[in-house]
C-alpha positions in Angstrom: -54.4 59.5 -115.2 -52.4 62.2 -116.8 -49.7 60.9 -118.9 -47.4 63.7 -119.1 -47.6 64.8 -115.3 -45.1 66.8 -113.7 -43.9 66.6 -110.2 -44.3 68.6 -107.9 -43.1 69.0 -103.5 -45.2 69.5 -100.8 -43.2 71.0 -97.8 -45.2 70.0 -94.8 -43.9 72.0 -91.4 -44.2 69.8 -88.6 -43.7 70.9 -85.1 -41.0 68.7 -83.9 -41.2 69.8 -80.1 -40.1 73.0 -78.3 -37.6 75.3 -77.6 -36.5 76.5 -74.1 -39.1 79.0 -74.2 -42.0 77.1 -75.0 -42.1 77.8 -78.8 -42.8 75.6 -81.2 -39.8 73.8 -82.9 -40.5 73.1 -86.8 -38.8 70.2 -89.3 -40.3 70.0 -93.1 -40.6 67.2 -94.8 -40.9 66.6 -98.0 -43.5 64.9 -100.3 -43.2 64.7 -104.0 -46.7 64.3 -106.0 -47.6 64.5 -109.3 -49.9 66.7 -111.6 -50.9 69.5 -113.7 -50.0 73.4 -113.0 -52.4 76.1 -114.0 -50.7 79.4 -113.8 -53.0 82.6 -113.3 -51.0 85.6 -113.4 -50.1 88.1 -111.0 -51.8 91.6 -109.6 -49.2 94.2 -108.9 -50.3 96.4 -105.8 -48.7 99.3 -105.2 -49.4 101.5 -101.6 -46.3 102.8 -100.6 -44.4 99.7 -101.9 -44.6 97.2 -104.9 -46.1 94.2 -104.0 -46.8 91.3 -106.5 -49.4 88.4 -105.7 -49.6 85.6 -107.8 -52.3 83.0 -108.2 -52.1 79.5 -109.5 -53.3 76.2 -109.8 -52.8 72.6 -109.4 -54.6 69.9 -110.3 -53.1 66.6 -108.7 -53.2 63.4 -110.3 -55.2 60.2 -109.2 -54.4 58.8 -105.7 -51.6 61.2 -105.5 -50.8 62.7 -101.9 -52.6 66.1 -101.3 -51.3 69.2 -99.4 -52.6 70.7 -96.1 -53.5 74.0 -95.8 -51.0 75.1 -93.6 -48.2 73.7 -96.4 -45.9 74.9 -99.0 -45.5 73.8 -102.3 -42.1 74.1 -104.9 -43.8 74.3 -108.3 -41.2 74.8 -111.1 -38.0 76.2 -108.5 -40.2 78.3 -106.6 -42.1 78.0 -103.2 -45.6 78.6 -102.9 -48.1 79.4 -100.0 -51.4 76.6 -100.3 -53.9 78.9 -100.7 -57.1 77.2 -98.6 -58.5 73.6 -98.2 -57.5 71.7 -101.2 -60.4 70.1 -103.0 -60.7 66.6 -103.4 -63.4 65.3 -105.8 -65.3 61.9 -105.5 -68.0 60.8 -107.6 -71.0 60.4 -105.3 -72.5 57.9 -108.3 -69.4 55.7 -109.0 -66.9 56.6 -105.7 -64.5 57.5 -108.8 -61.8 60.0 -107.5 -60.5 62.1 -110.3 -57.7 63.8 -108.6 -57.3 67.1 -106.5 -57.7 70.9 -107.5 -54.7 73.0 -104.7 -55.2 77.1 -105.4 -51.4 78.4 -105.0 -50.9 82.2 -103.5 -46.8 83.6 -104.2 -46.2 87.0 -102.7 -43.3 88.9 -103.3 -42.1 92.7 -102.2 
């Protein structure tokens, strides 16, 4: 357990049926869980434009309810892109479940 946790929202898009041309219709819905963030820094690319990519890292607490791939996350006041699968560690020796590690991608420009 981590005592001094933060929370955090996962925004989960859901396709909530279709519009009159056959596209997907989205709602989100929102999740809070709780855990420690990791942040990574940022790269600044620059080809013909400035773009910033930042990495970062949560690490979600016991039992808590873990992201999708295809989900957001807002870490601090800002949105995030789930980078990947989430991991989600078990103990093969005691079935003890630790927690969650979610890699966090932010692109801006």
């Amino acid at each position: 357990m981590m005592p001094f946790a933060e929370s955090f929202t996962i925004l989960a898009r859901i396709v909530d049926g279709q519009d009159g041309d056959g596209n997907d219709v989205y709602t989100t819905v929102s999740t809070i869980t709780r855990g420690a963030f990791a942040p990574a820094g940022s790269q600044e690319l620059i080809q013909g434009q400035l773009m910033v990519i930042t990495h970062d890292t949560l690490y979600l607490d016991e039992g808590q309810p873990v992201p999708s791939a295809t989900d957001q996350m807002r870490v601090r006041g800002t949105v995030r892109e789930v980078d990947g699968t989430p991991s989600v560690y078990r103990s093969p020796f005691s079935g003890w479940a630790p927690g969650a590690k979610v890699s966090l991608r932010e692109v801006t420009g």
